[in-house]
Steps between C-alpha positions, in 0.01 A plus 500: 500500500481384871312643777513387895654313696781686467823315495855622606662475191367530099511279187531537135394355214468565115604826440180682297527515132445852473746551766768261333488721173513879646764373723708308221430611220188805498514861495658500920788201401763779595393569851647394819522570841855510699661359195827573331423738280565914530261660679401758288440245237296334716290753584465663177365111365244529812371857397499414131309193550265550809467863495153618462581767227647234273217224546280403248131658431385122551657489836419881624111336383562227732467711823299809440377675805359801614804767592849520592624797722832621574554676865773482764570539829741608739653280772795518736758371250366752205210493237392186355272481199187296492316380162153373550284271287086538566311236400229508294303205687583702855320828415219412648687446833693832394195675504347425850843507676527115552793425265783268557813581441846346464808652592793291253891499534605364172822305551767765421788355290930529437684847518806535301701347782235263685298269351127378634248699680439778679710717289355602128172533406241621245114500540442483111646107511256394727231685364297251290496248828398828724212563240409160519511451881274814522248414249450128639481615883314815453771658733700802410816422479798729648865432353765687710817609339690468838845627495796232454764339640831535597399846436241420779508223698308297713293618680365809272294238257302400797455895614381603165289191434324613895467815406244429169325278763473772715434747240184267380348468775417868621381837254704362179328173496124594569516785189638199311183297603662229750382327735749543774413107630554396132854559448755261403895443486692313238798457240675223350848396537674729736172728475365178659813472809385880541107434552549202766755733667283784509246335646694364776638845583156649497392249728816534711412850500137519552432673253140430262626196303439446059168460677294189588312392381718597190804305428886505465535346121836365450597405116801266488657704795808474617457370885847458549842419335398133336875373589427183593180407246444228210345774284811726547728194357183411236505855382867605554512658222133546409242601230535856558567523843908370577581392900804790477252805444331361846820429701649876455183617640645525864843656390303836375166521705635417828701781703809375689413337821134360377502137529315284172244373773399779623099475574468786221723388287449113469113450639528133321768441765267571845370231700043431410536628819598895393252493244176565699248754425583549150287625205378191342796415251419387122789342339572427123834321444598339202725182379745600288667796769770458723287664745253222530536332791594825703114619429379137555642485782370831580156424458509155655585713837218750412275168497228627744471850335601431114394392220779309265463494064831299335509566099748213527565516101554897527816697563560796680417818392174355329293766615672779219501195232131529451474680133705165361351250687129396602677304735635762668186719442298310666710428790488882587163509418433239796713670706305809472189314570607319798594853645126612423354239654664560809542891512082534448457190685289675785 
């Protein structure tokens, strides 16, 4: 695990053990990412495996915390539901209405016709990691079921993803106990394209930013398009994660007419220069992804307002790998903590 200076491209190394055998040959050897196989097979392995309901009583143990709700809201594209996990160590903070909070876009993944993100998606897959990201920050953590490309394309993510921000930081959030300074962005994979977009469009916008001195937290995010990188030749076709279930990604998100490098599309392609006045940006990539060196890359732009961790013997999608894997665990774990640190910084 590396921390600054932040380089412009990523490394890895040994692939951890406990990563090598639920990848090759544990209870999550049939799962992949953009791969060949039919997508409803694919995503009946993911719910069958990662699914909350069909976990273990060992894992579930792993990340009790205080309460989960279930609430929506509505927004201009519809109602989007909103499961949220309360901490145990953040009651206190609950209590006297200084709570952080983190708003998370889980990478959405492959409809029948479109592989990668922004299109499927199901809160109880990432809901060990959530737990665990909660629990270790003391944050309460917000997972938005946005609604789903082609179906809906760019930009309604972003709109929906606002609108929680929005919705957190007036009446809805101070019932809930936040802090309306204490609130953070984040997501992982195209959950973590999303966040940096966000925050550039809120910024654009002048709106009140995932508020400093709370953070944007971007997990193995998806900058931009890795084309042209080592990792996407290292990782072509991947533990887990396979190069063709990111490369559809613009065919399905992106209307007609919306360039790839558009500033809210692609932030990792914008000059240091269009990246001013940001939330400070923590970054967790990991070695064994095709979308290394995008979120290296990313980060090593952020320099002046980021913070970099590379789990250069992890692969992407660590964070949900947790209940088979202390590596993986306690990756998520430090991620959670890292977020703390900085959301109660003050």
């Amino acid at each position: 695990m590396a921390a600054n200076p932040i380089p412009s491209n990523g490394n890895r190394t040994t692939l951890a053990d406990s990563v090598k055998h639920l990848l090759l040959s544990g209870p999550t050897a049939s799962l992949h990412l953009g791969g060949v196989e039919a997508y409803s097979e694919e995503r009946r392995h993911h719910t069958e495996t990662l699914g909350w309901h069909n976990l273990s009583e060992e894992a579930k143990a792993q990340v009790s915390i205080s309460e989960v709700e279930f609430t929506a809201l509505r927004t201009e594209h519809g109602t989007i539901s909103v499961r949220v996990f309360y901490p145990k160590s953040g009651e206190q903070y609950r209590k006297s209405g200084d709570a952080g909070a983190l708003v998370y876009m889980y990478y959405a993944w492959r409809s029948a016709y479109h592989p990668c993100g922004y299109t499927v998606r199901c809160v109880d897959d990432f809901e060990h990691g959530l737990r665990t990201l909660a629990e270790a920050s003391a944050c309460q953590v917000y997972a938005v079921e946005y609604h789903l490309a082609p179906e809906y394309r760019y930009p309604t993510q972003l709109d929906e993803f606002s609108a929680v921000i929005n919705w957190l930081q007036g009446p809805e959030g101070k019932k809930r106990g936040i802090h309306p300074d204490r609130l953070a962005g984040g997501g992982d994979s195209a959950g973590g394209n999303m966040t940096a977009a966000l925050a550039l469009r809120r910024r654009d916008e002048g709106l009140k930013n995932m508020c400093n001195p709370s953070a944007q937290l971007l997990v193995y995010p998806e900058a931009r398009l890795p084309f042209n990188t080592k990792a996407c030749q290292e990782n072509n076709l991947g533990l887990y994660l396979e190069a063709n279930g990111v490369f559809s990604f613009a065919d399905h998100y992106l209307p007609r007419g919306v360039p790839p490098a558009t500033p809210y599309v692609s932030p990792g392609m914008q000059d240091v220069s269009a990246l001013e006045r940001l939330p400070p940006a923590l970054v967790f990539t990991d070695g064994f992804g095709p979308l290394r060196d995008v979120g290296v890359e990313y980060a090593s732009k952020l320099q002046k307002a980021g913070n970099w961790t590379h789990h250069a013997d992890l692969t992407h999608g660590f964070l949900q790998f947790g209940p088979w894997s202390e590596d993986c665990l306690d990756a998520t774990k430090n991620i959670g903590k890292t977020l703390g640190r900085l959301v109660y910084s003050d």
